[in-house]
Structures are given as structure tokens and as C-alpha cells.
SERO-4910 file (N, C-alpha, C, O; in steps of 0.05 Angstrom, whole numbers):
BEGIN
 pado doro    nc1    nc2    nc3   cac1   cac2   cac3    cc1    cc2    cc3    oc1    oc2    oc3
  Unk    A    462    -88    130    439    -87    147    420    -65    137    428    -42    139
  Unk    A    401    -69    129    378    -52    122    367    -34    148    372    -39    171
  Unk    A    354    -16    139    342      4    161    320     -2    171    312    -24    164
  Unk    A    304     12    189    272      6    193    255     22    172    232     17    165
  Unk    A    269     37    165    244     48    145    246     32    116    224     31    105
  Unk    A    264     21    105    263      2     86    260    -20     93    263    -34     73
  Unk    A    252    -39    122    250    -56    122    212    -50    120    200    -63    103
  Unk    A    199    -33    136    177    -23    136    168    -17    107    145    -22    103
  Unk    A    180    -10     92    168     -8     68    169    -32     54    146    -36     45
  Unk    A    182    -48     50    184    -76     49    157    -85     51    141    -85     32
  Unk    A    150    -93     76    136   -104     81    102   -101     74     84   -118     71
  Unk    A    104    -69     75     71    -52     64     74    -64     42     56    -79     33
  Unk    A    101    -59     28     91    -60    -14     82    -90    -16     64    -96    -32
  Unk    A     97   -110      0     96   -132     -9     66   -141      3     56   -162     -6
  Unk    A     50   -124     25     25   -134     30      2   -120     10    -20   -128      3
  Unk    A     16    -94      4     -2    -88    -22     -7   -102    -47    -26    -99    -62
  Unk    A     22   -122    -51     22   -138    -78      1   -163    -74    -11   -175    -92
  Unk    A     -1   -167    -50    -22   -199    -46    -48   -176    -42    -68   -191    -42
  Unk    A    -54   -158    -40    -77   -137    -32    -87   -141    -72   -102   -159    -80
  Unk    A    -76   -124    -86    -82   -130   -117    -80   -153   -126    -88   -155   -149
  Unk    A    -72   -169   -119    -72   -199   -137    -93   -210   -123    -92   -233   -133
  Unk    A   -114   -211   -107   -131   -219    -92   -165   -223   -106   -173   -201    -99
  Unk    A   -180   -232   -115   -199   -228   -126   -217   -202   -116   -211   -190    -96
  Unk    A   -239   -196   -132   -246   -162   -132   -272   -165   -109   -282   -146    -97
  Unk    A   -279   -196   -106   -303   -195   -100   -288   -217    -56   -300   -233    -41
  Unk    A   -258   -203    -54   -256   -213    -36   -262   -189     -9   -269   -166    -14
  Unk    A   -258   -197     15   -269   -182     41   -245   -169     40   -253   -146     35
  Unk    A   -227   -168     42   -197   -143     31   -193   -129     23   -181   -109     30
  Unk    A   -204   -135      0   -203   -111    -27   -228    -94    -17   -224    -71    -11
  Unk    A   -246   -101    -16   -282    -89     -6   -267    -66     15   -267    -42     13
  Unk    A   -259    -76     27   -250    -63     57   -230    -43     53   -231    -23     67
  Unk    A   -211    -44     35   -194    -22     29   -208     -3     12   -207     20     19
  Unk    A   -219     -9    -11   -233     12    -29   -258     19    -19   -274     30    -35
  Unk    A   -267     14     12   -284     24     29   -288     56     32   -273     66     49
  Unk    A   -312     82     12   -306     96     23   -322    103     45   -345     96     45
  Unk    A   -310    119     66   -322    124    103   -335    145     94   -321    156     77
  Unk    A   -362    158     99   -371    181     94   -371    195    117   -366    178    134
  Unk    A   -375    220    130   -362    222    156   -347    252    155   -340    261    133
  Unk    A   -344    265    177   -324    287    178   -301    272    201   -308    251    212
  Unk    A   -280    280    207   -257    272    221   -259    302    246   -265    324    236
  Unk    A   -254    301    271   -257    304    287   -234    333    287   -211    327    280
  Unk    A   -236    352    291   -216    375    288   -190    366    308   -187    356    330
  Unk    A   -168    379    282   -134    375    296   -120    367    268   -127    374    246
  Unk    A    -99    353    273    -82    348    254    -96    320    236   -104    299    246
  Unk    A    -95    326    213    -97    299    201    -81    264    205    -59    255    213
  Unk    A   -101    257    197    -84    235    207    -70    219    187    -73    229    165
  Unk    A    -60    204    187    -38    194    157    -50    171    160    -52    158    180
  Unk    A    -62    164    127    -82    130    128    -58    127    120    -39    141    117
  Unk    A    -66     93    116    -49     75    103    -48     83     80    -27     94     74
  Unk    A    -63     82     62    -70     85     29    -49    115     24    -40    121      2
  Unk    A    -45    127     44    -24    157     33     -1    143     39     16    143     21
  Unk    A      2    130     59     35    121     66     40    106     43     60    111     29
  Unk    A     19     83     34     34     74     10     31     88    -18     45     80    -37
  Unk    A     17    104    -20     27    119    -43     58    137    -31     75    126    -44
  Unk    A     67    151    -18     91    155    -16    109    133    -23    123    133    -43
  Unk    A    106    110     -3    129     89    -17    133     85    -44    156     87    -54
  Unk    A    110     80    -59    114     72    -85    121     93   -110    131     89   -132
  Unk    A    112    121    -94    127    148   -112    158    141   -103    170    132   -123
  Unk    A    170    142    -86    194    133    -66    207    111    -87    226    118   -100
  Unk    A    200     94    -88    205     71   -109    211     74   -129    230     61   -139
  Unk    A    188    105   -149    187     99   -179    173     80   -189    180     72   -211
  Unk    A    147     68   -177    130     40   -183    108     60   -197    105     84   -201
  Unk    A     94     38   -202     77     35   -212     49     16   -199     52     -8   -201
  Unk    A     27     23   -188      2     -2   -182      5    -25   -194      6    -47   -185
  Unk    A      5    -16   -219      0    -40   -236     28    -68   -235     27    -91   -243
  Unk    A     48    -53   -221     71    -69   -218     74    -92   -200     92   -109   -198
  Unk    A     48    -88   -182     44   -111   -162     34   -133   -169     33   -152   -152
  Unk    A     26   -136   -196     17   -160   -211     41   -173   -213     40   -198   -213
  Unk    A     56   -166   -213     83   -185   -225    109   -190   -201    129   -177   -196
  Unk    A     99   -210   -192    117   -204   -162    153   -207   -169    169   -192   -159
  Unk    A    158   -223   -183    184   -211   -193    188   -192   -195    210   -187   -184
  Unk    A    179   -175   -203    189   -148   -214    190   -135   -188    211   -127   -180
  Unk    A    169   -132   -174    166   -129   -137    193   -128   -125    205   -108   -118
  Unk    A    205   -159   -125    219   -172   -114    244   -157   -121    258   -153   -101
  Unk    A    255   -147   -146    276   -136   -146    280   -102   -143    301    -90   -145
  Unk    A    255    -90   -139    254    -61   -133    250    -62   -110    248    -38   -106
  Unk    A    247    -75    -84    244    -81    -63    270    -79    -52    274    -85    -28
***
């Protein structure tokens, strides 16, 4: 039986892998490489998505470019 935090990571990497295989000129991709200009409101930072999954995939040993190839996904997963 797997944990929640590897099932949770699971599921980010494998939505990041359809996130990069996605065309450049889709409403997804636009929206993630969105940058907010803006100050953030004083207190603790907040943890985006885009940091959580860079942890996982340091966590992993991956690579970005590894989401092209969903096999390869599929067995470091």
C-alpha cells in the first residue's frame, strides 16, 4: 500500500507530464508560465505549485525534459 505523499506526488508529476506534452500556444501552458506582477501580502510565504513540483522531481532524480516520454514517467513513478 503506498502512502499519501507518494500517491500525491504521483498524481502532480503525472499532471505535469500532460502539462509539457500539451501544445505551447494552449490555455494551460499560458496559465502556468503566467508571470503575476504584484507584491504578496506580509507573513509567511506561501508554497505555489511550481515549488512543490520542483521538490518532487529533485525527490525523484528527474529531469523536465523526462515528461516527454511517459514511459519513462511511468516507471520512476
Amino acid at each position: 500500500m503506498e502512502g499519501l505523499d507518494h500517491r500525491l506526488r504521483k498524481t502532480r508529476l503525472r499532471w505535469f507530464g500532460h502539462e509539457k506534452r500539451r501544445n505551447e500556444n494552449s490555455i494551460i501552458r499560458r496559465a502556468i508560465e503566467l508571470d503575476v506582477r504584484g507584491r504578496r501580502p506580509v507573513g509567511r510565504p506561501k508554497k505555489t505549485s511550481s515549488k512543490i513540483l520542483e521538490e518532487d522531481i529533485r525527490k525523484l532524480n528527474t529531469m523536465e525534459d523526462m515528461a516527454e516520454d511517459r514511459q519513462q514517467m511511468r516507471q520512476l513513478i
